[in-house]
C-alpha positions in Angstrom: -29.2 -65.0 18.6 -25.6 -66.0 16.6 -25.1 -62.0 17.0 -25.2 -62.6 20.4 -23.3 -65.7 21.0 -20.7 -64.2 18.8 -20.4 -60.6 21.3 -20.7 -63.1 24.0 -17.7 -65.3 22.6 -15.7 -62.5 21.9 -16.4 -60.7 25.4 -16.1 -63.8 27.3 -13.0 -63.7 29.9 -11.1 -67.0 28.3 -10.5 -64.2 25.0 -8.9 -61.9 27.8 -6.9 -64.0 29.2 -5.7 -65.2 25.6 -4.6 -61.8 24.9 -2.4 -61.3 28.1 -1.3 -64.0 27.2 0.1 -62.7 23.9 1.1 -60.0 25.2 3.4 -61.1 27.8 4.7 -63.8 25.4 5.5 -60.8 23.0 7.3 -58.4 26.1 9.1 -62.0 26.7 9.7 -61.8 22.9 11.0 -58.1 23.1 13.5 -59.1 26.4 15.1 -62.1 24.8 15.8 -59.3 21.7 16.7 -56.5 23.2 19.0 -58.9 25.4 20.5 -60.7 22.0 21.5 -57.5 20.7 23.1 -56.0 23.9 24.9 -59.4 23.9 26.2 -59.0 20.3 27.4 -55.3 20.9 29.1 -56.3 23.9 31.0 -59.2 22.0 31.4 -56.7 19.2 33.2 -53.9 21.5 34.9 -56.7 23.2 36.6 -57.9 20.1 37.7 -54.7 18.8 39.1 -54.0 22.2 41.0 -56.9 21.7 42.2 -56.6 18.0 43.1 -52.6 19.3 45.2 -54.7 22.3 46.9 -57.2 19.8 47.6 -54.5 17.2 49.1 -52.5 20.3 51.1 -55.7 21.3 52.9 -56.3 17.7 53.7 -52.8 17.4 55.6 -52.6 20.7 56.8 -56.5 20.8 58.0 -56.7 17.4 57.8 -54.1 15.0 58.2 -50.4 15.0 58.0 -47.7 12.9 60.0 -44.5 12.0 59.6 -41.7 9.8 63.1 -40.7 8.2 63.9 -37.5 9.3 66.1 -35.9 6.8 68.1 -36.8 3.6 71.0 -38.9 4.7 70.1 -41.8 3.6 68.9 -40.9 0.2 69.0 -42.2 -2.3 67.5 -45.8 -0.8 65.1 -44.1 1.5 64.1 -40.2 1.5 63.1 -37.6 3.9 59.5 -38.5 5.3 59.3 -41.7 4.3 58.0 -44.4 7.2 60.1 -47.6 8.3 58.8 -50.4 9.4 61.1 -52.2 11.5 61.3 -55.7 13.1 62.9 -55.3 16.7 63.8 -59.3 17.0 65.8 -59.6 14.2 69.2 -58.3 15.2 71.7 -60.4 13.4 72.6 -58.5 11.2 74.4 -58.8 8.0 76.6 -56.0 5.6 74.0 -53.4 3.6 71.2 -54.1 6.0 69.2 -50.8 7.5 69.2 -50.5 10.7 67.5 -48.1 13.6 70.2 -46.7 16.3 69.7 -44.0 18.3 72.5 -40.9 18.7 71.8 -37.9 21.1 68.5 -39.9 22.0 67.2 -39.3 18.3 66.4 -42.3 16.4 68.3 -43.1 13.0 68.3 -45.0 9.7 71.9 -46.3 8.4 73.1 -48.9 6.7 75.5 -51.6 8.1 78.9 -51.7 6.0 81.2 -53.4 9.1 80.4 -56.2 11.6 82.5 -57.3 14.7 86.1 -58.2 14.1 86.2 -56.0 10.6 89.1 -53.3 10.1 87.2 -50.2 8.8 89.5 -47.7 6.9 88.2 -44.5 5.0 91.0 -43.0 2.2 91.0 -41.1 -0.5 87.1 -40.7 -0.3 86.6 -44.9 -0.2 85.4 -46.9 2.3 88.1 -49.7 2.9 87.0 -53.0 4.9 89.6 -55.3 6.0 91.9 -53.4 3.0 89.5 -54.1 0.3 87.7 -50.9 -1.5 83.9 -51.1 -1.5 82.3 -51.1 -4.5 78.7 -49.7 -3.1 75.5 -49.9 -5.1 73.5 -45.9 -4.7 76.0 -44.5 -2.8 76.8 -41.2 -5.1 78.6 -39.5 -2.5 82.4 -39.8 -1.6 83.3 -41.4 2.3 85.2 -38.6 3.6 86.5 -39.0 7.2 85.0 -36.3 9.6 87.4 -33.5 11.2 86.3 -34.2 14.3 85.1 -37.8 14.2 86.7 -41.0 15.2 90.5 -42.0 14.3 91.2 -44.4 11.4 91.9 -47.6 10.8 89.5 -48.7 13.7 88.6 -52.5 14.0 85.0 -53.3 15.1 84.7 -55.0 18.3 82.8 -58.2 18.8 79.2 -57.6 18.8 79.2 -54.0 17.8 78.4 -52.7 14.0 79.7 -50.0 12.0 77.1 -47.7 10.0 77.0 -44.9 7.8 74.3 -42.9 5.7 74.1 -43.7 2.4 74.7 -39.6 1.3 78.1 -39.7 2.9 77.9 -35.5 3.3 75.1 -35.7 5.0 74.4 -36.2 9.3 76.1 -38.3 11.8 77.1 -41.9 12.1 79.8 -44.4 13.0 82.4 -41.8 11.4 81.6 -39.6 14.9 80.0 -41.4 17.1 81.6 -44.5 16.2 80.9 -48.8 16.3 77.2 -49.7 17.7 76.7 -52.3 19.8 74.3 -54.4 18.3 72.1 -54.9 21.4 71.5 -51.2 21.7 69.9 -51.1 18.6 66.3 -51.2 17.7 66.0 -53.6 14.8 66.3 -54.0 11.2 64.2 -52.4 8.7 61.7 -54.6 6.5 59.5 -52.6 4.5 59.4 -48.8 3.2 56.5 -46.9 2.7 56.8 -43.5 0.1 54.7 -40.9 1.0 56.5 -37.6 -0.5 57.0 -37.2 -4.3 55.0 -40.0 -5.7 
C-alpha cells in the first residue's frame, strides 16, 4: 500500500506541473545568460572600437610618426629609425628637430636659425648673426651648395632655418631655403632605434 501511494505520489499531475515548472524557470535561466553574455561582448567590441577611434584620433590630432629615411641626420638619428612627433607644438627653439616637407617628401632637420637671424656659411662654419657655431655631433663641415640659396640670408619672421646634422648629406634650408613655421608638421619628442641595436 506505501508502494503504491508512493508511484501514485510520484505520478500524480502536481509532480508534472512542478517539473515544467523547472524547466521553464531553467530556459528563463538560460535566456537571461545567454542575453548577459551577448551584452558583455557587445560592450567589449564597443570599447575597443572606441580605444581603436581614440588611438586613431591622437595619432592624427597630435602626434605623428616618421621613419627617417636616409642618413642625413646621423649621427642624432639614423636611417630607419621612427619619430614620433607632436604636431601642436610649433614654437620652436635652436637644435630642436623638426618635420618639413620638400618635393612633398617628409624630412627630419634640426633648427639652427629662427626669424629675424642672419645665417652666413664660410669657410665650412655655420655663422648666426656673425657668431661661429660651436655644434655638439655635427662631424661634418657646412659647406654652401653650388646651386643653393645666396649668403648672408636673414630669416624672415615666422620662418626657420634647418639643416641635417651630416652637412654632406640631402637637401635643406641651404637649397630650398627658410621654412615657414606654419608649414611644418611638428617637433619631434621621442626616438625609437630599430636598426643596429
Amino acid at each position: 500500500m506505501l508502494l503504491v501511494q508512493r508511484e501514485g505520489i510520484n505520478s500524480s499531475p502536481l509532480t508534472g506541473a512542478y517539473r515544467g515548472r523547472e524547466d521553464f524557470m531553467a530556459n528563463d535561466e538560460t535566456k537571461k545568460l545567454k542575453a548577459g553574455i551577448n551584452r558583455t561582448v557587445r560592450d567589449l567590441i564597443i570599447k575597443g572600437i572606441l580605444i581603436i577611434v581614440f588611438i586613431l584620433a591622437l595619432f592624427v590630432v597630435f602626434f605623428g610618426i616618421i621613419i627617417a629615411p636616409d642618413p642625413s641626420m646621423e649621427p642624432a638619428v639614423k636611417s630607419g629609425d621612427v619619430i614620433m612627433f607632436y604636431r601642436l607644438d610649433k614654437n620652436y627653439v635652436l637644435h630642436d628637430l623638426v618635420v618639413v616637407s620638400h618635393d612633398d617628401n617628409k624630412q627630419i632637420r634640426r633648427v639652427v636659425a629662427k626669424g629675424g637671424d642672419e645665417v652666413d656659411i664660410a669657410d665650412g662654419n655655420l655663422i648666426v648673426n656673425g657668431a661661429l657655431q660651436q655644434e655638439k655631433n655635427i662631424i661634418t663641415p657646412t659647406e654652401r651648395y653650388e646651386t643653393g640659396i645666396e649668403f648672408p640670408l636673414t630669416v624672415p619672421s615666422g620662418y626657420i632655418f634647418v639643416l641635417n646634422d651630416d652637412r654632406n648629406f640631402g637637401t635643406d634650408s641651404r637649397t630650398y631655403g627658410t621654412v615657414a613655421v606654419e608649414d611644418t608638421f611638428g617637433k619631434a619628442m621621442t626616438l625609437l632605434r630599430i636598426r643596429g641595436i
